[in-house]
Structure formats: C-alpha cells, structure tokens
C-alpha positions as CSV (number, residue, x, y, z in Angstrom):
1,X,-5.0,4.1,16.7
2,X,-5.7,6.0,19.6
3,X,-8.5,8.9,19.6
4,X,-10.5,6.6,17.1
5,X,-8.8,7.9,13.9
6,X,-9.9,6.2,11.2
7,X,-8.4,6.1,7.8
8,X,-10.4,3.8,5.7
9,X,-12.9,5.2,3.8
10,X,-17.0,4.4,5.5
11,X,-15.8,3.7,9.0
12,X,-17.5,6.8,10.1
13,X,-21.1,5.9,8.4
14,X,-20.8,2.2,10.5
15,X,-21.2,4.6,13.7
16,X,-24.8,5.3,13.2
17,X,-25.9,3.0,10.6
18,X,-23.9,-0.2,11.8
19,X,-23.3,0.4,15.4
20,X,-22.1,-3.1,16.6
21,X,-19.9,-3.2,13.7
22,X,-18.6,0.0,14.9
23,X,-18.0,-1.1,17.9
24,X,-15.9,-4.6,16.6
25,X,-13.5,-1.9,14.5
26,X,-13.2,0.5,18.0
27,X,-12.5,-2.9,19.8
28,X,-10.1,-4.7,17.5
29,X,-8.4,-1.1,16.8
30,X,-7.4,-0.5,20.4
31,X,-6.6,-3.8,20.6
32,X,-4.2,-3.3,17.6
33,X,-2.7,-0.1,19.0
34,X,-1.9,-1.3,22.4
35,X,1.8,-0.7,23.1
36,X,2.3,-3.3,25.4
37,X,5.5,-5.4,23.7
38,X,5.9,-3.1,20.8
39,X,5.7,0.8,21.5
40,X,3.1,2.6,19.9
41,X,6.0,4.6,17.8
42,X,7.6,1.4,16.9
43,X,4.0,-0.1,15.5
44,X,3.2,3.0,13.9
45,X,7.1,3.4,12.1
46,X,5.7,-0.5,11.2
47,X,2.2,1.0,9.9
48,X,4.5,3.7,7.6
49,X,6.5,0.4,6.2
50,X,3.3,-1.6,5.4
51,X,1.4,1.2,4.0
52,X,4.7,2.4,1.8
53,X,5.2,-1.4,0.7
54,X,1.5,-1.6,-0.7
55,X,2.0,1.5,-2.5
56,X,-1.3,3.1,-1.2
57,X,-0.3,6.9,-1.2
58,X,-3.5,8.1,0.5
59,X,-2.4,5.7,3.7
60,X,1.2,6.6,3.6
61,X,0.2,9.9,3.4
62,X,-2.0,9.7,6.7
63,X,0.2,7.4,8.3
64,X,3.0,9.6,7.8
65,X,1.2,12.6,8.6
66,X,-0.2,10.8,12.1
67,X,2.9,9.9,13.4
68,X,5.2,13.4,12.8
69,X,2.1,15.1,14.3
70,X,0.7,13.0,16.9
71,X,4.0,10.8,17.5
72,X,6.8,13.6,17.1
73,X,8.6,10.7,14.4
74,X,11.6,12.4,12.5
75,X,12.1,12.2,8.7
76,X,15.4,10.5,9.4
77,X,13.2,7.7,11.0
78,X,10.5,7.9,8.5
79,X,13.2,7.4,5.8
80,X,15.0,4.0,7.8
81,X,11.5,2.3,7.4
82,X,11.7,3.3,3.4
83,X,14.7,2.3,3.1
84,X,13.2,-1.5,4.2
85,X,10.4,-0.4,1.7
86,X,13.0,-0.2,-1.1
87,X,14.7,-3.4,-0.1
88,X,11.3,-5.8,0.3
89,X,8.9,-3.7,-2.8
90,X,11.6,-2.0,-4.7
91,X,12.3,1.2,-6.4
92,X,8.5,2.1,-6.7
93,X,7.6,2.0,-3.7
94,X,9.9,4.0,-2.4
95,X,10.2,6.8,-4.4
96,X,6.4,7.3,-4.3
97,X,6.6,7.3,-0.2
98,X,9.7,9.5,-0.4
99,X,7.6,11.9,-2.3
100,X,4.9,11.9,0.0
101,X,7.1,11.9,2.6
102,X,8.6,15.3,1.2
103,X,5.4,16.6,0.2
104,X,3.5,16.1,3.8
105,X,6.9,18.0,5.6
106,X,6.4,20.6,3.3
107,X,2.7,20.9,4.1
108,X,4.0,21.6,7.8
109,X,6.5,24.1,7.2
C-alpha cells in the first residue's frame, strides 16, 4: 500500500531491528500495490473481499477504513464486494464485515 502502511502486527519493529527484512516487505509491498493492470481502487475493493472472506475483523476493519479515507470508496461499493463475500464464505462472513462496515462509517460521521 502506498505511504508504507502496514497492517500486520511487528512490521514496524523489522525497521530497526531487521532492516533488510524491512526492506523485502517495502519492496514486495510496492510491488503489490502497483496499479499498472488493475487500479489501485480496484486491488484495494479486492483487499476488502479477501480480508472479509478470511473473517479477520481487525483487517477488514483497516482495509475498509484505508480505502473510504485514502481511496474515497463508497459503501455502496464496499457492500458489492460483500456481497461476493456472502456468495464464496457465506452468511458469517458477511454479516461480521457488514458490521464493521457500519461501525467504521459511523466512526466518520
């Protein structure tokens, strides 16, 4: 992602303790978040899905917030991808990333 956001947990502590393996992470991240087939909105909207699917609420929570703030993505969008979510994981998995999904926009009103 750009601006070196990080959402995994010891990332940060590679910087100084682990700098080459910092660096890989950096490399392989902007390699990631490229845009050059797929848009950057379109991979993040992708990011939203996978994170929803896996049922990880603290990364669906930071994906989601990410990409209204930094990416301008509407609910209406955010809830197209869950509505993959519910199709591929199921009811779960969906209504926990709906409810993070309502909880975050309330957060930003």
């Amino acid at each position: 992602m750009k601006g070196e956001v990080y959402y995994g947990k010891g990332i940060r502590e590679l910087e100084d303790q682990y700098p080459d393996l910092y660096e890989l992470v950096t490399d392989m991240n902007e390699t990631v978040w490229d845009g050059k087939i797929l848009d950057y909105k379109t991979q993040k909207l992708i990011a939203i899905g996978i994170t929803a699917s896996r049922a990880d609420p603290r990364a669906t929570k930071k994906q989601i917030k990410s990409a209204i703030e930094v990416l301008g993505i509407s609910k209406d969008e955010i809830v197209d991808v869950l509505r993959v979510v519910l199709l591929t994981s199921g009811m779960p998995a969906f209504s926990k990333s709906l409810q993070i999904l309502n909880s975050v926009l309330e957060t930003m009103d």
